[in-house]
C-alpha positions as a LaTeX table, in Angstrom:
\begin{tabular}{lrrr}
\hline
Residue & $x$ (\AA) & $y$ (\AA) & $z$ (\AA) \\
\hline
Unk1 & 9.40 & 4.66 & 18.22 \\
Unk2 & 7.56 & 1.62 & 18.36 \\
Unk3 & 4.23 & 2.54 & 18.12 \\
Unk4 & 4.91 & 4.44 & 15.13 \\
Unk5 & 6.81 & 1.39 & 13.82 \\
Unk6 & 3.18 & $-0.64$ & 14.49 \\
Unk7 & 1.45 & 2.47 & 12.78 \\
Unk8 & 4.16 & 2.43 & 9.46 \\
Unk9 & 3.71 & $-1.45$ & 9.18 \\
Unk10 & $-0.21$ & $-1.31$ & 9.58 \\
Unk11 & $-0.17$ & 1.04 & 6.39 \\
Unk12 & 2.80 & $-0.70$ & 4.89 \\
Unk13 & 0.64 & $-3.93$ & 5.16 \\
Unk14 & $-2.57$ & $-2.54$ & 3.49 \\
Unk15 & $-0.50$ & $-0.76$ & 0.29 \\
Unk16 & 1.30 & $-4.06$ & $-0.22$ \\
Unk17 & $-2.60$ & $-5.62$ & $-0.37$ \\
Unk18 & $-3.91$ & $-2.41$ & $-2.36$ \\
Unk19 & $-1.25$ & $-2.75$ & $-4.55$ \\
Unk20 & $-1.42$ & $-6.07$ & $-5.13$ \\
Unk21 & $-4.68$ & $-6.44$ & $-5.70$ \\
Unk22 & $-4.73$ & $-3.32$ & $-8.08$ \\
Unk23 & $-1.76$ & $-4.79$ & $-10.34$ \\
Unk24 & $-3.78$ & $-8.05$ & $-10.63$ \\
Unk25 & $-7.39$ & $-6.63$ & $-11.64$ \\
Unk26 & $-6.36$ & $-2.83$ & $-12.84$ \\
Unk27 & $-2.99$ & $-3.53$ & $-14.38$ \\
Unk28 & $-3.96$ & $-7.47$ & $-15.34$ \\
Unk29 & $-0.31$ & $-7.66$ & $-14.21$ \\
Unk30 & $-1.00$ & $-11.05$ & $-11.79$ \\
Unk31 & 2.73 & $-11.88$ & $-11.27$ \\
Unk32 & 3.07 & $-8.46$ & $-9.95$ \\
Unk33 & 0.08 & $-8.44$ & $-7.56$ \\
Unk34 & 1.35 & $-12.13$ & $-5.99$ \\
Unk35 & 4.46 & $-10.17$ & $-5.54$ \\
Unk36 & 3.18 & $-7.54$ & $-3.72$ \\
Unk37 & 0.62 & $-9.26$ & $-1.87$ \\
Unk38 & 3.57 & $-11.25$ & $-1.12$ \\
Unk39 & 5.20 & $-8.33$ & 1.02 \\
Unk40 & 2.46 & $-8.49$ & 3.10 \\
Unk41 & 3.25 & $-10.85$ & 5.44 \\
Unk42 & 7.14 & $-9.26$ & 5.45 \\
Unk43 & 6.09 & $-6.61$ & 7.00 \\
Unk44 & 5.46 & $-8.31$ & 10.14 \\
Unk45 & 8.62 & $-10.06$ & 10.35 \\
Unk46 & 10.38 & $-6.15$ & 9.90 \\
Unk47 & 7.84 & $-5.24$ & 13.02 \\
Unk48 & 9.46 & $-8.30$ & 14.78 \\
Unk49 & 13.18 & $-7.77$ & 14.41 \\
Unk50 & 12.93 & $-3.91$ & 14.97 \\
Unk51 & 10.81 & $-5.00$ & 18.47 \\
Unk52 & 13.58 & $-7.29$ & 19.31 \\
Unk53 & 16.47 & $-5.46$ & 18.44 \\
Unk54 & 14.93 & $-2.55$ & 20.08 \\
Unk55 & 14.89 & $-3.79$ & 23.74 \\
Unk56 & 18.43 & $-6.35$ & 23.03 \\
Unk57 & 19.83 & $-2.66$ & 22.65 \\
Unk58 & 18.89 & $-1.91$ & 26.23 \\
Unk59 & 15.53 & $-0.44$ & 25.65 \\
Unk60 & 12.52 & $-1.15$ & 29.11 \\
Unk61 & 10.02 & $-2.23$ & 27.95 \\
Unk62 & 6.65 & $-0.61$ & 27.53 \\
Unk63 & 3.02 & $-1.29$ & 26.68 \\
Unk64 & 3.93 & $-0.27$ & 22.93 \\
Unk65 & 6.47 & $-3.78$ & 22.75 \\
Unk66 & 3.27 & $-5.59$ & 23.79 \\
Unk67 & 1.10 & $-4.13$ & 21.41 \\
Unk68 & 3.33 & $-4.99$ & 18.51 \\
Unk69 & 3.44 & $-8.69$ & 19.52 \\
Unk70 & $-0.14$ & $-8.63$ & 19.86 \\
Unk71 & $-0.42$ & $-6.58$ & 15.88 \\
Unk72 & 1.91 & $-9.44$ & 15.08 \\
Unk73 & $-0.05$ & $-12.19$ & 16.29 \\
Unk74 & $-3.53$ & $-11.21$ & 15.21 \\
Unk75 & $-1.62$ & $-10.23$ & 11.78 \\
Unk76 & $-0.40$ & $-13.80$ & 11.57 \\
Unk77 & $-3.79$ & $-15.16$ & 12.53 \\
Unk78 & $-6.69$ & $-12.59$ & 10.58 \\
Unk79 & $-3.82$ & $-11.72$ & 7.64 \\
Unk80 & $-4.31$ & $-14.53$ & 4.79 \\
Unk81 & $-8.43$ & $-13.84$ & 5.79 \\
Unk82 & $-8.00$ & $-10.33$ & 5.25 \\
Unk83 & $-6.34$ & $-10.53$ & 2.07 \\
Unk84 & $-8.53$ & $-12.96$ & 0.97 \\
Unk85 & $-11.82$ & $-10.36$ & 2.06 \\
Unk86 & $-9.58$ & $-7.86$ & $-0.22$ \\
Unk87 & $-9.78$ & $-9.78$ & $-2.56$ \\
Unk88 & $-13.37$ & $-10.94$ & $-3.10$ \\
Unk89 & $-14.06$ & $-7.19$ & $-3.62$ \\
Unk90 & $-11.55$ & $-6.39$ & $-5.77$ \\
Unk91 & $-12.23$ & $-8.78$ & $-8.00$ \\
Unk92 & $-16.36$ & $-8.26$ & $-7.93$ \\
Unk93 & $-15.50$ & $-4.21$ & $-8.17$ \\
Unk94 & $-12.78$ & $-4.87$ & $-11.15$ \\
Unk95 & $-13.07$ & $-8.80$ & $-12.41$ \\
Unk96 & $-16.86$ & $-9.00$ & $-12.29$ \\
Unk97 & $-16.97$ & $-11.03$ & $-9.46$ \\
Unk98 & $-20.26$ & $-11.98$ & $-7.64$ \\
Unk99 & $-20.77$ & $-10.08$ & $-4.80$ \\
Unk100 & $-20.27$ & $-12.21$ & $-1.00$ \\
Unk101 & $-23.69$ & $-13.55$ & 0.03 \\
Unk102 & $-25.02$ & $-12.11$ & 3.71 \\
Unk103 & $-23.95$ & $-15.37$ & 6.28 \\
Unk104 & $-26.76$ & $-16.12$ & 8.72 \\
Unk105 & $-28.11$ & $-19.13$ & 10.67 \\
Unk106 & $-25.55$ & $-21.90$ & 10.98 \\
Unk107 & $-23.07$ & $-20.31$ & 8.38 \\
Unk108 & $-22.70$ & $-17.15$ & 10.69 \\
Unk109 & $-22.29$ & $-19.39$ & 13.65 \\
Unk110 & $-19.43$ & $-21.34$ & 12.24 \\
Unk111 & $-17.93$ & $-18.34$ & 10.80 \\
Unk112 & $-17.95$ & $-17.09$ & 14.36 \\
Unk113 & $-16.32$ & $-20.39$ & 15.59 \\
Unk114 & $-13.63$ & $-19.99$ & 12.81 \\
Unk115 & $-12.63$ & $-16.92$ & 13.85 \\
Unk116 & $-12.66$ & $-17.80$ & 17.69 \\
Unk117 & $-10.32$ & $-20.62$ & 16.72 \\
Unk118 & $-8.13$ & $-17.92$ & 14.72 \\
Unk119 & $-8.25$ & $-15.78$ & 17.58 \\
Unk120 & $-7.16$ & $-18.05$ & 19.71 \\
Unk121 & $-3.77$ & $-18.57$ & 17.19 \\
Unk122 & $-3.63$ & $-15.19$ & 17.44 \\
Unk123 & $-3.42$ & $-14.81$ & 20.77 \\
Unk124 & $-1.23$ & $-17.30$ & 21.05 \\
Unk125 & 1.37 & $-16.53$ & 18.77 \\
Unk126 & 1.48 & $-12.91$ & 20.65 \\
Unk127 & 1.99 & $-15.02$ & 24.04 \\
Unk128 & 5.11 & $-16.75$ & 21.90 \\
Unk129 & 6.19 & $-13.65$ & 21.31 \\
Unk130 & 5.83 & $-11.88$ & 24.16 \\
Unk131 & 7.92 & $-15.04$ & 26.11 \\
Unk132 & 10.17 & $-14.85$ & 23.27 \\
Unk133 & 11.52 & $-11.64$ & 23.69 \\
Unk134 & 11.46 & $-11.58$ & 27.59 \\
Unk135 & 13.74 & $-14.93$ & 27.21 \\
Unk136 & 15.95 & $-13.31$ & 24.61 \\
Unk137 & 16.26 & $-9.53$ & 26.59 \\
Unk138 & 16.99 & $-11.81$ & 29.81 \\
Unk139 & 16.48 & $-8.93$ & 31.54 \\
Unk140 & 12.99 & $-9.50$ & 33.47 \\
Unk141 & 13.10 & $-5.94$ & 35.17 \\
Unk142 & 13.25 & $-4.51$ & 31.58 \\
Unk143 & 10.66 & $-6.75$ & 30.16 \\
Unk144 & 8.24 & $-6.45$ & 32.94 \\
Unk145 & 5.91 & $-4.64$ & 31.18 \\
Unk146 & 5.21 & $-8.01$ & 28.48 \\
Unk147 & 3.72 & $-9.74$ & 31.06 \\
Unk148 & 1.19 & $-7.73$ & 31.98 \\
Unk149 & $-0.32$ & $-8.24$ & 28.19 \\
Unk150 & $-1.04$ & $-12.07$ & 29.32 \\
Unk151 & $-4.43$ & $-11.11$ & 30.18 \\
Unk152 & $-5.60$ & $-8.53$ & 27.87 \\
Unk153 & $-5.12$ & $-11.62$ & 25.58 \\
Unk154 & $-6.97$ & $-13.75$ & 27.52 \\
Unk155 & $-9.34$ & $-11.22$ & 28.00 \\
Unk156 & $-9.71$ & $-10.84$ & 24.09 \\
Unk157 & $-9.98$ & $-14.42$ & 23.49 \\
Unk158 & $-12.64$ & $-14.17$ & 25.87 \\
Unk159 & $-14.93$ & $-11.68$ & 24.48 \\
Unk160 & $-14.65$ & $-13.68$ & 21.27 \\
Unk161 & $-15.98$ & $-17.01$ & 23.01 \\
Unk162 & $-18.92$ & $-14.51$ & 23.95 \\
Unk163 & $-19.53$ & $-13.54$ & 20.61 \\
Unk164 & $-19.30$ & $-17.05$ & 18.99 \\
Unk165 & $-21.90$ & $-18.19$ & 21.97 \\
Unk166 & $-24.25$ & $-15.78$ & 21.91 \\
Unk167 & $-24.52$ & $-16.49$ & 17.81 \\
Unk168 & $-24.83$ & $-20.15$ & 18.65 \\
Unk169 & $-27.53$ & $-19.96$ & 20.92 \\
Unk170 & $-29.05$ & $-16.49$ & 18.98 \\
Unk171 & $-28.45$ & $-17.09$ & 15.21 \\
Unk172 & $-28.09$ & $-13.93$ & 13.21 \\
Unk173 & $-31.47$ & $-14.47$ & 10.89 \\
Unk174 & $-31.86$ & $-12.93$ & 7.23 \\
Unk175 & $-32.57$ & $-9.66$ & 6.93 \\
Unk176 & $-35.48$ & $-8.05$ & 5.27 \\
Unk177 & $-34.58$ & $-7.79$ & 1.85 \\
Unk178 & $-33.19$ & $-11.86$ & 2.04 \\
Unk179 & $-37.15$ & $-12.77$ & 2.65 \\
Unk180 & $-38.54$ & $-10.32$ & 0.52 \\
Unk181 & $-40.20$ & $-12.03$ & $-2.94$ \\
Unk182 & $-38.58$ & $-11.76$ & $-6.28$ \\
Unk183 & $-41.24$ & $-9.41$ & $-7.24$ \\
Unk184 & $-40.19$ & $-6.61$ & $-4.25$ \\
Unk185 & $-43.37$ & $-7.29$ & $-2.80$ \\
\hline
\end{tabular}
């Protein structure tokens, strides 16, 4: 149930985006599109209760109760950034909008640092979480299962420390066509 819960929110989260962002550059209905882009962040909270609810009712927990904490907290974390990506598009597909320049060099590298540190909120909202509902269930032979998401989390904050390193000490240069002259040449 909860995985397809996780699933139903995941696409619940990007029609409430789609939508929104359709109604404000298709429909030139902006009120609307807040609205829906609004219900975005909604959806998690839905994702939250039904997790909670779901093992207060009795329910062991299993690795699918994890994985919606950790959807929640990475939702939380990447969600406004992912709108905002959305967005940009949108608006250069349907507003005219200029099109998002290529980061390399030092922009790249602090983008990669930005998103470490958002990882890192992401990761530990889903630790809140997880502690959260294995205080509420107070039931730790049911909720054994949460802690054992601890260090994928860790272990996903980690591989993003990688990333941001190796683009510190390897900056992502410009490609080809960023050199080339104005002629083509």
């Amino acid at each position: 149930m909860i995985v397809g819960l996780i699933i139903a929110c995941e696409i619940g989260f990007w029609v409430a985006v789609v939508s929104g962002l359709v109604a404000r550059y298709v429909l030139r209905m902006p009120r609307l599109g807040l609205v829906l882009l609004a219900a975005a962040p909604a959806i998690d909270v839905v994702l939250l209760i039904a997790t909670a609810v779901h093992l207060k009712s009795g329910a062991q927990a299993e690795w699918a109760h994890g994985l919606a904490a950790l959807y929640i907290g990475f939702s939380v974390a990447y969600g406004h950034r992912l709108i905002a990506w959305a967005d940009a598009r949108f608006a250069q597909r349907f507003a005219g909008g200029e099109p998002a320049p290529k980061l390399t060099g030092a922009a790249y590298t602090r983008k990669c640092w930005a998103d470490l540190a958002r990882t890192v909120l992401g990761a530990g909202i889903a630790a809140a979480i997880l502690f959260g509902l294995t205080w509420w269930v107070d039931d730790p032979a049911r909720t054994l299962e949460l802690q054992s998401w601890y260090p994928i989390l860790l272990l996903v904050v980690g591989i993003d420390a990688v990333w941001a390193i190796s683009y510190t000490l390897w900056p992502r240069k410009a490609g080809p066509a960023a050199s080339a002259s104005p002629s083509g040449m």
